[in-house]
C-alpha beads as a LAMMPS data file, in Angstrom:
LAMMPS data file: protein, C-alpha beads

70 atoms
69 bonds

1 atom types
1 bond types

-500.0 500.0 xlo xhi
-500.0 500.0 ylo yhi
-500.0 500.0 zlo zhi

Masses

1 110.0

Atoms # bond

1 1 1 -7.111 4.843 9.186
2 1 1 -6.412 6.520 5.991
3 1 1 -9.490 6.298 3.174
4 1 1 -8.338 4.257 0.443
5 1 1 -10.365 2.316 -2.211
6 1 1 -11.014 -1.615 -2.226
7 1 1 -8.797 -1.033 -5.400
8 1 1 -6.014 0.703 -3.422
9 1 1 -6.132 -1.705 0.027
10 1 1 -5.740 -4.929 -2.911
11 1 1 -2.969 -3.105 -3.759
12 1 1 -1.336 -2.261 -1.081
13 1 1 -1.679 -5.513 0.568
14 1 1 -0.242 -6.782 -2.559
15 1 1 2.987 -4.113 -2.414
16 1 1 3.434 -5.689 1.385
17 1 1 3.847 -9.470 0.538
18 1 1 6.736 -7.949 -1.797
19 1 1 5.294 -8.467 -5.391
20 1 1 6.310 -5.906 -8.058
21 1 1 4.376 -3.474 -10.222
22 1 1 4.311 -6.376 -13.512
23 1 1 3.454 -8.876 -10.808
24 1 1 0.355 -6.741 -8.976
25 1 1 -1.061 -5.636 -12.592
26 1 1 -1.105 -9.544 -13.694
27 1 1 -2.509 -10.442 -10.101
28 1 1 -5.266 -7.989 -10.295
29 1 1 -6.048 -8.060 -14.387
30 1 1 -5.010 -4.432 -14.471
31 1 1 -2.576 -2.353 -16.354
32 1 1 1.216 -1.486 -14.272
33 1 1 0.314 1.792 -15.106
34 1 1 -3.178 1.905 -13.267
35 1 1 -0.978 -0.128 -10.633
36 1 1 1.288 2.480 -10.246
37 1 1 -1.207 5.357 -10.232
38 1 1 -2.543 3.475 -7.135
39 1 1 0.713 3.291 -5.574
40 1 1 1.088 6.915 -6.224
41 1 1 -2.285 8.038 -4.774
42 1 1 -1.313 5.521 -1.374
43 1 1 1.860 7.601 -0.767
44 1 1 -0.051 10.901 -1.347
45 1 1 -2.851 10.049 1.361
46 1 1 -0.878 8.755 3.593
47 1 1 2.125 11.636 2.864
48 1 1 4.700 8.540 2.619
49 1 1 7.613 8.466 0.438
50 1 1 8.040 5.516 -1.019
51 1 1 6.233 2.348 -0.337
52 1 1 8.824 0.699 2.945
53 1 1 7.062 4.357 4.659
54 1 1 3.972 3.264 3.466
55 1 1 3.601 0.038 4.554
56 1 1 4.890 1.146 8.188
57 1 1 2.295 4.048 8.184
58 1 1 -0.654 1.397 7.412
59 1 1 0.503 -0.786 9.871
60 1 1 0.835 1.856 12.745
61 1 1 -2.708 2.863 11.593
62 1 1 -4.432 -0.603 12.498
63 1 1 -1.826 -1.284 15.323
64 1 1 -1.377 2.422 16.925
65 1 1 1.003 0.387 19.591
66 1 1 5.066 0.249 19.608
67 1 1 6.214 -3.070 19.422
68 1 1 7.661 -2.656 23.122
69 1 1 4.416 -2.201 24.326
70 1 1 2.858 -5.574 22.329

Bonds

1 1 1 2
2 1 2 3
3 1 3 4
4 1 4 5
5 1 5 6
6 1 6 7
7 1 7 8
8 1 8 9
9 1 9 10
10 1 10 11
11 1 11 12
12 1 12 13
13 1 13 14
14 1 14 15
15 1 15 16
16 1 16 17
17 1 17 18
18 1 18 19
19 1 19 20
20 1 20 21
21 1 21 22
22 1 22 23
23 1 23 24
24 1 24 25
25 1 25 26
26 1 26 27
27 1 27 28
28 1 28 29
29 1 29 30
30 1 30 31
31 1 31 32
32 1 32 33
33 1 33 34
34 1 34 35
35 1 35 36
36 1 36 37
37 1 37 38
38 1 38 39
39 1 39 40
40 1 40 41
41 1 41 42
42 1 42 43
43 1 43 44
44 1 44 45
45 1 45 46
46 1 46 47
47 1 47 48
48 1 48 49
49 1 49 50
50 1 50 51
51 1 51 52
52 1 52 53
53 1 53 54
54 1 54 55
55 1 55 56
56 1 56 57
57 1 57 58
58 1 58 59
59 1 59 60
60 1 60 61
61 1 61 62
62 1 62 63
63 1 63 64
64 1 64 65
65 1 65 66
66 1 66 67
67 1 67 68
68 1 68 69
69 1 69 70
């Protein structure tokens, strides 16, 4: 798994279910641009480029399987 912050997992799990920047900084009582600084430093540890590659590289981390073998 890649290390990532309680602040950065909310996030990202957050980013998954589809909500935007605006709608994850009003979720989480934080600014969109301390929302988007997460985002950034998710894509940088995890060397994805944009958030569809990072969402598939956190998933493959916790479920290391390919769906033909599930």
């Amino acid at each position: 798994m890649y290390p990532t912050t309680v602040k950065e997992r909310e996030v990202l799990s957050l980013i998954a279910v589809g909500l935007t920047t605006k709608e994850i900084a009003g979720r989480l009582n934080i600014s969109h641009h301390t929302v988007e600084t997460h985002r950034k430093n998710l894509l940088r540890k995890c060397q994805a480029k944009n958030s569809a590659e990072l969402i598939q590289k956190m998933i493959a981390a916790v479920m290391p399987q390919k769906p033909s073998q599930l």
